[in-house]
C-alpha positions in Angstrom: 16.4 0.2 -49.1 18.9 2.6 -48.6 21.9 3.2 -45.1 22.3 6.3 -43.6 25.4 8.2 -43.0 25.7 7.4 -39.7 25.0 3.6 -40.4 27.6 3.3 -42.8 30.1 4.7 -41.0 29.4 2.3 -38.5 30.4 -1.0 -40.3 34.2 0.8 -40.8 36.7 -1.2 -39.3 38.6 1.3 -38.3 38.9 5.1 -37.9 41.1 5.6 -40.7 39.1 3.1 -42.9 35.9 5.3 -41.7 37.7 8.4 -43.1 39.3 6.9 -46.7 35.7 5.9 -47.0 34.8 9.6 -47.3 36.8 10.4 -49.4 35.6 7.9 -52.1 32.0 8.9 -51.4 31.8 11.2 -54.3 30.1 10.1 -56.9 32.2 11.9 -59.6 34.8 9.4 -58.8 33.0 6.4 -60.2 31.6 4.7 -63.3 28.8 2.0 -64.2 26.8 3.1 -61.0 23.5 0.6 -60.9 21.2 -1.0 -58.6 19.2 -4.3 -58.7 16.9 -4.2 -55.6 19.2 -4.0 -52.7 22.2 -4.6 -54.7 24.4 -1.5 -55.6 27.5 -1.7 -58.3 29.9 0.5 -59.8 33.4 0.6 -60.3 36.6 3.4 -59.6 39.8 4.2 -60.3 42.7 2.6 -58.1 46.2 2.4 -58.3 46.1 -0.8 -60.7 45.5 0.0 -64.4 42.5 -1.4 -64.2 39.1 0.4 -62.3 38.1 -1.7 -58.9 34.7 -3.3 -59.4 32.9 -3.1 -55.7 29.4 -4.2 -54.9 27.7 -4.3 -52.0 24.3 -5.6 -50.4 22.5 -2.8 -48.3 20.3 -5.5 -46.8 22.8 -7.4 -45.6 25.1 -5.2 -45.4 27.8 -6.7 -47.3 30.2 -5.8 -50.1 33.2 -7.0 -52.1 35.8 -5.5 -54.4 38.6 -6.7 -56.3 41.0 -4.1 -54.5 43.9 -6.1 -52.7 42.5 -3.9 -49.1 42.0 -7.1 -46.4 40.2 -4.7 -44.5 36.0 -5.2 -44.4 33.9 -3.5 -45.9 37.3 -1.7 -47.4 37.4 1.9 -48.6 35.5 1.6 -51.7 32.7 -0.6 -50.6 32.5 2.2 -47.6 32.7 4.9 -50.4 29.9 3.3 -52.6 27.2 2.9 -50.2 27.7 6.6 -49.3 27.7 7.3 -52.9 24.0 6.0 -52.4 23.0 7.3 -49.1 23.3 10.8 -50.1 21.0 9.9 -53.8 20.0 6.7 -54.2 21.4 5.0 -56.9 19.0 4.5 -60.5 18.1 1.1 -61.2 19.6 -0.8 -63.8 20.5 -3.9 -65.3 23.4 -5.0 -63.6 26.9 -6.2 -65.3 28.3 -9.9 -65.7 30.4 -9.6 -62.1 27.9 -8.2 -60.1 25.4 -11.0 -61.4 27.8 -13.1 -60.4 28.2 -11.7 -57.4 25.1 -11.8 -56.5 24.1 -15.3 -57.8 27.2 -16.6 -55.6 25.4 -15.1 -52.9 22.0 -16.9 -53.2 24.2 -20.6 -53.9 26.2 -20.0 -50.7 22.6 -19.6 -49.4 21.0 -22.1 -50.4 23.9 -24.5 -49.8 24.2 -23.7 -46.6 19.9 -24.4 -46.0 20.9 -27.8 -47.5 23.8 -28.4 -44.9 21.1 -27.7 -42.0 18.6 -30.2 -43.1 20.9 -32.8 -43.6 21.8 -35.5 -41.1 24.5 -34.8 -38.2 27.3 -36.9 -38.9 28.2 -39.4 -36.0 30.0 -38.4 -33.0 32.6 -40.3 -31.6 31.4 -40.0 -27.8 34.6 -41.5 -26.0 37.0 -39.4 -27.6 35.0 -36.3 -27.2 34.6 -37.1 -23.4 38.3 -38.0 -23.4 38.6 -34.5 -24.7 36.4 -32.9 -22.3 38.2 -34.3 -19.2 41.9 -33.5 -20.7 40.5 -29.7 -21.0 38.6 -30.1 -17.2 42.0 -31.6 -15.9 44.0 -28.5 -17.1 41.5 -25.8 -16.5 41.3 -27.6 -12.8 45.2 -26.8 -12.3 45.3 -23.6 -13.8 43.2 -22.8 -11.4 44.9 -24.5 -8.2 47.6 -22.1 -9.4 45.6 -19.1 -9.3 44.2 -19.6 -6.4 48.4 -19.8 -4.8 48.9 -17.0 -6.6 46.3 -14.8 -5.3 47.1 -15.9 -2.0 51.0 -15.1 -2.4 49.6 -11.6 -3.9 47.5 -10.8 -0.8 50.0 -12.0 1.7 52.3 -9.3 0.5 49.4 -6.6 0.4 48.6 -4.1 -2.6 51.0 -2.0 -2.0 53.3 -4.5 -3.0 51.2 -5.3 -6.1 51.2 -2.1 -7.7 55.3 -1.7 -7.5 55.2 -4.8 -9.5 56.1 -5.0 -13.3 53.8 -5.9 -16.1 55.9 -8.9 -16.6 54.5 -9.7 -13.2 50.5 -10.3 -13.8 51.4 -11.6 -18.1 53.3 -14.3 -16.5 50.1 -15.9 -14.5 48.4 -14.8 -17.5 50.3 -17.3 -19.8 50.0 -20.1 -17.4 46.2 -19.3 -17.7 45.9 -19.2 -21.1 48.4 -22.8 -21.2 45.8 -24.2 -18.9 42.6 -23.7 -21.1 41.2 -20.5 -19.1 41.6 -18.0 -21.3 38.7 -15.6 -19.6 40.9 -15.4 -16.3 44.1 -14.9 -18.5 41.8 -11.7 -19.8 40.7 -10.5 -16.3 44.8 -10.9 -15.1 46.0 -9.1 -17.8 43.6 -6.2 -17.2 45.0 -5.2 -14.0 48.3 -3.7 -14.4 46.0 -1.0 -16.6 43.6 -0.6 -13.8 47.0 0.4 -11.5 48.3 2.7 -14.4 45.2 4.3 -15.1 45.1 8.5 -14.1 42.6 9.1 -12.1 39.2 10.5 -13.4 35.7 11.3 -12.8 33.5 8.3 -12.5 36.1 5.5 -11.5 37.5 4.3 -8.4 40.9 5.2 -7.2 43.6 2.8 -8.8 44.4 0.7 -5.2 40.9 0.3 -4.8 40.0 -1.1 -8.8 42.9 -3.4 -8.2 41.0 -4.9 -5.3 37.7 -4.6 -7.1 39.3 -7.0 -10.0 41.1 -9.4 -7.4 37.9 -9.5 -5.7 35.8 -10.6 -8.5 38.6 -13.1 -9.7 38.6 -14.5 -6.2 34.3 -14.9 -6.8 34.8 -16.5 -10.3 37.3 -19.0 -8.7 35.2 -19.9 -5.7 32.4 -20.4 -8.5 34.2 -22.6 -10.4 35.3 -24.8 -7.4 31.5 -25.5 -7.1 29.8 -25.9 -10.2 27.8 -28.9 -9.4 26.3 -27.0 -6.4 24.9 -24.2 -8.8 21.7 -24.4 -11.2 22.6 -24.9 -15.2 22.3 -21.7 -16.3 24.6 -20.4 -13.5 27.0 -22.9 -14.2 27.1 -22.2 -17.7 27.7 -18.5 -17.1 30.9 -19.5 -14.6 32.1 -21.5 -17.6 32.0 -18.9 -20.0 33.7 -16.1 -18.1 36.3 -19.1 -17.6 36.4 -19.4 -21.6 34.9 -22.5 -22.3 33.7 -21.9 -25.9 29.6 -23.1 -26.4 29.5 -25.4 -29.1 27.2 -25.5 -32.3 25.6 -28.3 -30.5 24.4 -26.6 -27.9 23.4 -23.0 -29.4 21.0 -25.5 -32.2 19.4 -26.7 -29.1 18.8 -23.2 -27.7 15.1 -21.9 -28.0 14.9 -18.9 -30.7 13.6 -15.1 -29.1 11.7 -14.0 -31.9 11.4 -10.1 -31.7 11.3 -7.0 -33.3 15.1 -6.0 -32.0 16.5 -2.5 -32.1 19.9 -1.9 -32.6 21.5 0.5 -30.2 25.0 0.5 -30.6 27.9 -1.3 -31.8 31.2 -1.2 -30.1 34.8 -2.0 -31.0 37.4 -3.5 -28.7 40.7 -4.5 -29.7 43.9 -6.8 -28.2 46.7 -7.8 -29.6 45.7 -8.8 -32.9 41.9 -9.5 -32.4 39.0 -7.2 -32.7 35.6 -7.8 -31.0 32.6 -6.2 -31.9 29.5 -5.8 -29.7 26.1 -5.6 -30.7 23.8 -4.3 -28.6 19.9 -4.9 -29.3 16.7 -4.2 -27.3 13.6 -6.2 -27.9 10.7 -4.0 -29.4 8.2 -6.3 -27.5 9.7 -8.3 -24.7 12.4 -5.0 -23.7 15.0 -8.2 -23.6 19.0 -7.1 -23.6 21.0 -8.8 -25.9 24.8 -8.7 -27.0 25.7 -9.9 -30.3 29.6 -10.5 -29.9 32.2 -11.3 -33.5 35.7 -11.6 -33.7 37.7 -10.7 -36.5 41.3 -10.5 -37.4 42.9 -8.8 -40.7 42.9 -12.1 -42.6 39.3 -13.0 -41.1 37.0 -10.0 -41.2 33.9 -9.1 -39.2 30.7 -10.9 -40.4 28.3 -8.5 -41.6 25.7 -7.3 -38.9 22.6 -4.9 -38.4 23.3 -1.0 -38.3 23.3 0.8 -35.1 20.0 2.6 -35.9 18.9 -0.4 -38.0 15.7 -3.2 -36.3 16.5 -6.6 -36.9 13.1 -8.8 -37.6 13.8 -11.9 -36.4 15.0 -14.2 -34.0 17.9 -14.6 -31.9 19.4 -17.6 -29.9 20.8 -16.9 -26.2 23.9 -18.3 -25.0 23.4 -20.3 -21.8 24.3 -18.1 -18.6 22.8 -16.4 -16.1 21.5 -13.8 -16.2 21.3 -14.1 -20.0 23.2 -11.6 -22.3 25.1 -12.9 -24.6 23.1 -13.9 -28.1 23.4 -15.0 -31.9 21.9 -14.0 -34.9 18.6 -16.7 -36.2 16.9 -16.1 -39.0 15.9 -12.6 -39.7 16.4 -9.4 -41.6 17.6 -5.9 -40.9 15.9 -2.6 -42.3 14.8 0.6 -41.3 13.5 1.1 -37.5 10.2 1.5 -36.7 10.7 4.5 -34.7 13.3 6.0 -32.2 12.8 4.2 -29.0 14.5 2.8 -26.3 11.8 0.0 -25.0 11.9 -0.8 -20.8 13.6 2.5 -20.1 12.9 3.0 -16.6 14.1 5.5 -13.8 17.9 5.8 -12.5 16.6 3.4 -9.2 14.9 0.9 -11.3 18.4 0.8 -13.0 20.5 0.6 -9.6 18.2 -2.7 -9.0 19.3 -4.2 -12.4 22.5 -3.7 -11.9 22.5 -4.9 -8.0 20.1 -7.7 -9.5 22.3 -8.9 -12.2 25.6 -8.7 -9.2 23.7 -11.2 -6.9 23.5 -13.5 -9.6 27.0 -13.2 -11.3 29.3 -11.5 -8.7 32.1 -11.5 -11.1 30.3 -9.2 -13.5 32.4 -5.9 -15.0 29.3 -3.9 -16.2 25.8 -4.2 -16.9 23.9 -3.2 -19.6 21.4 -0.1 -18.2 18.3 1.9 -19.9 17.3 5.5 -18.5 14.1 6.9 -19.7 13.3 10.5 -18.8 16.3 11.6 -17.0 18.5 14.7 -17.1 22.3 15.4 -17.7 24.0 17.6 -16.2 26.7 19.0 -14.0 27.6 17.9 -10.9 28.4 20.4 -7.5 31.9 21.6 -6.8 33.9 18.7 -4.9 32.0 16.0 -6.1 34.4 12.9 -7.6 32.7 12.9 -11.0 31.7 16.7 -13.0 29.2 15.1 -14.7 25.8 12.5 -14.0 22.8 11.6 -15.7 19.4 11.4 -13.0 16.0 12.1 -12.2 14.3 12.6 -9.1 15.4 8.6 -8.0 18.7 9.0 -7.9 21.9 9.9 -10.4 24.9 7.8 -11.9 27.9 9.5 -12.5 28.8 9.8 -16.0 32.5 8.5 -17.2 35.0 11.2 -18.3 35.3 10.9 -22.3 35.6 12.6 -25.8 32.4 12.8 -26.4 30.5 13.6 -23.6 30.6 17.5 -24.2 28.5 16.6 -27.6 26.1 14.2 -25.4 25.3 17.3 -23.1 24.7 19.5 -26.1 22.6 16.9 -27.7 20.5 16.5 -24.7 20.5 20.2 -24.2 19.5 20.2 -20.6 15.7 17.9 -21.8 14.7 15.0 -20.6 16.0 12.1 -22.8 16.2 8.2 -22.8 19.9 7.0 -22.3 21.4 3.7 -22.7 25.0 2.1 -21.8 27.2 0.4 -19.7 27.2 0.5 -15.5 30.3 -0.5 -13.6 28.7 0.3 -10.1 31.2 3.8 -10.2 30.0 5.2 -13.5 28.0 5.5 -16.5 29.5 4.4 -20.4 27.1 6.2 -22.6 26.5 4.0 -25.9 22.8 5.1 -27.4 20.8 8.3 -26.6 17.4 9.1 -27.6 15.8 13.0 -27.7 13.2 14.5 -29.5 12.6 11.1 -31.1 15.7 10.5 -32.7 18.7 7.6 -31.9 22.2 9.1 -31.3 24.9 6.9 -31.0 28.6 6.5 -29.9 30.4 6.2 -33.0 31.8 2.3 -32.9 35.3 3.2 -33.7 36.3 7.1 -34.4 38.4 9.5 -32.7 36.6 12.5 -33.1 34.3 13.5 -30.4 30.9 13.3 -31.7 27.6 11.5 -31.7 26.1 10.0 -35.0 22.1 10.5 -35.6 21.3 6.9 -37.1 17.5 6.8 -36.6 
């Protein structure tokens, strides 16, 4: 099998990784080129005396080379699966470190199918309940001291708010984070930038986001105040926007979604030092949502994952929550999609419902996943608070001001198309388009404003 372009680009970690990756996609530049199956090799010159050996997996994907880069896949690894994209490299016999490589590959496998059949070890119940109650005892006061502090913060009104340093909200932040509730420490931090932020089409003014994200804080902290009057799954969804982690334990005992999932989109976030990257994956046959969410850092790269453009056969495992979102990868392999489609697309009202739907169930929510099918974009009449909106003859969403929206309008060219992304109740992130059956999509981490044709 063989990437696309577009695909490859994708799994860069970063925009200037995305570009150094282009320029080591020629294939002048390297030597020993081969193939075994999905297994590409060959090796360039670096700065070292010696020539870096990369190879990569296009299945997986996955690569390695001996550069000293900590960056995953790095430039060459980028560079050689380009290298193959635009000719596919011959077959050949493949040298002693690829085989090596490669059979590394199939005994971490293995191994790790030996580790899952083998007994669980025992678990020492009292201390992990003595655990559990020192973490429920901290989160409980971290959020007796939110709840003050909101109080104290209303009291004084939002005019005082927004005079008020960042130093301000990152010190109710920390206590957050001290007292186990890191997801409320997120949602805090996050709303100096929503006082900051210049005004634009498709958002709310800044006074009135700042009471949007008190608002929904407030929710999520009634919520947690009465977990045992809510059902499981909504319980376990107020627990994770708190930030309780769901252990191993609990994800093995979760019931596999086997599917033929296309992949929309991926999407990049980044704080401090940690990067997040979202997933985003549509069930061929059921039209089920899913987010596939990793976390990397520069010593701990991103786990390899299914090209946007890519379908993954298999299964995957849904965290509890409701309403569900939030998945892992089962068992299951990517390759090329079956064809450019966007399954459950439905009109710009049946959207409004899902997002109103997915609200009465998880007040606290940011945005909600939407998919459009047969809508227009298109510009808006002098006056109104966005230029831009996406509709049909149901309704229309406003679209949110951004880089590449003039290439999105091109793209759709004034036809119908299927649209995909994220709805905040103001406006419209696009993440995945389909026209004239072929998937566009929002480029996971690049500067430039343009869409990428991955299927």
């Amino acid at each position: 099998m063989s990437l696309t372009t577009a695909q490859i680009l994708d799994l860069a970690p970063d925009a200037s990784s995305r570009k150094a990756g282009q320029d080591q996609a020629k294939p002048q530049k390297w030597a020993g080129l081969g193939r075994a199956g999905t297994v590409i090799w060959g090796e360039i010159k670096g700065s070292g005396a010696s020539p870096y050996r990369t190879v990569a997996d296009l299945a997986g994907p996955s690569s390695k080379c001996t550069c000293p880069s900590r960056k995953f896949p790095c430039k060459h690894g980028l560079g050689l699966m380009l290298v193959d994209a635009s000719a596919p490299i011959a077959e050949g016999e493949p040298p002693d470190w690829a085989a090596a490589w490669m059979k590394g590959r199939e005994s971490r496998a293995a191994a790790a199918e030996t580790r899952a059949k083998e007994p669980a070890k025992p678990v020492d119940e009292r201390a992990q309940a003595k655990r559990r109650q020192a973490r429920e005892d901290r989160v409980a006061a971290a959020l007796d001291e939110l709840d003050l502090w909101l109080r104290d913060l209303m009291r004084c009104g939002l005019a005082a708010a927004r005079s008020e340093p960042y130093a301000f909200w990152d010190r109710m932040a920390g206590r957050l984070v001290d007292g186990q509730a890191p997801g409320l420490a997120r949602r805090v931090r996050a709303l100096p930038g929503l006082i900051a932020a210049a005004p634009q089409a498709g958002a709310p003014r800044p006074e009135a986001a700042l009471g949007l994200g008190l608002g929904r804080l407030a929710l999520l902290l009634r919520a947690a105040r009465r977990l045992d009057a809510l059902s499981p799954e909504q319980a376990a969804g107020v627990r994770a926007a708190l930030g309780y982690p769901v252990s191993a334990e609990e994800m093995a005992a979760r019931p596999d979604h086997a599917d033929t999932w296309a992949v929309l989109a991926h999407a990049i976030e980044e704080e401090d030092r940690l990067t997040a990257r979202s997933v985003w994956l549509v069930g061929r046959a059921s039209g089920a949502l899913a987010q596939v969410i990793d976390y990397g850092t520069a010593g701990a790269p991103l786990p390899p994952a299914p090209a946007a453009g890519q379908d993954f056969s298999g299964a995957l495992a849904f965290q509890p929550g409701d309403p569900p979102l939030r998945a892992v990868f089962r068992e299951g392999q990517a390759g090329p999609a079956a064809e450019a489609a966007l399954p459950g697309a439905a009109s710009v009202a049946a959207a409004r419902d899902a997002f109103a739907d997915a609200l009465s169930r998880a007040p606290w929510l940011e945005r909600w996943p939407v998919r459009l099918g047969r809508v227009r974009l298109g510009r808006l009449a002098a006056g109104s608070a966005a230029a831009f909106a996406v509709g049909d003859e149901t309704g229309s969403l406003a679209l949110r001001a951004e880089p590449r929206l003039p290439s999105l309008l091109a793209v759709a060219a004034g036809r119908p198309v299927d649209l995909f992304g994220l709805y905040d109740g103001y406006g419209l992130s696009p993440l995945a388009l389909v026209a004239e059956g072929r998937l566009y999509a929002m480029p996971a981490q690049d500067s430039q404003p343009v869409l990428l044709q991955v299927a």
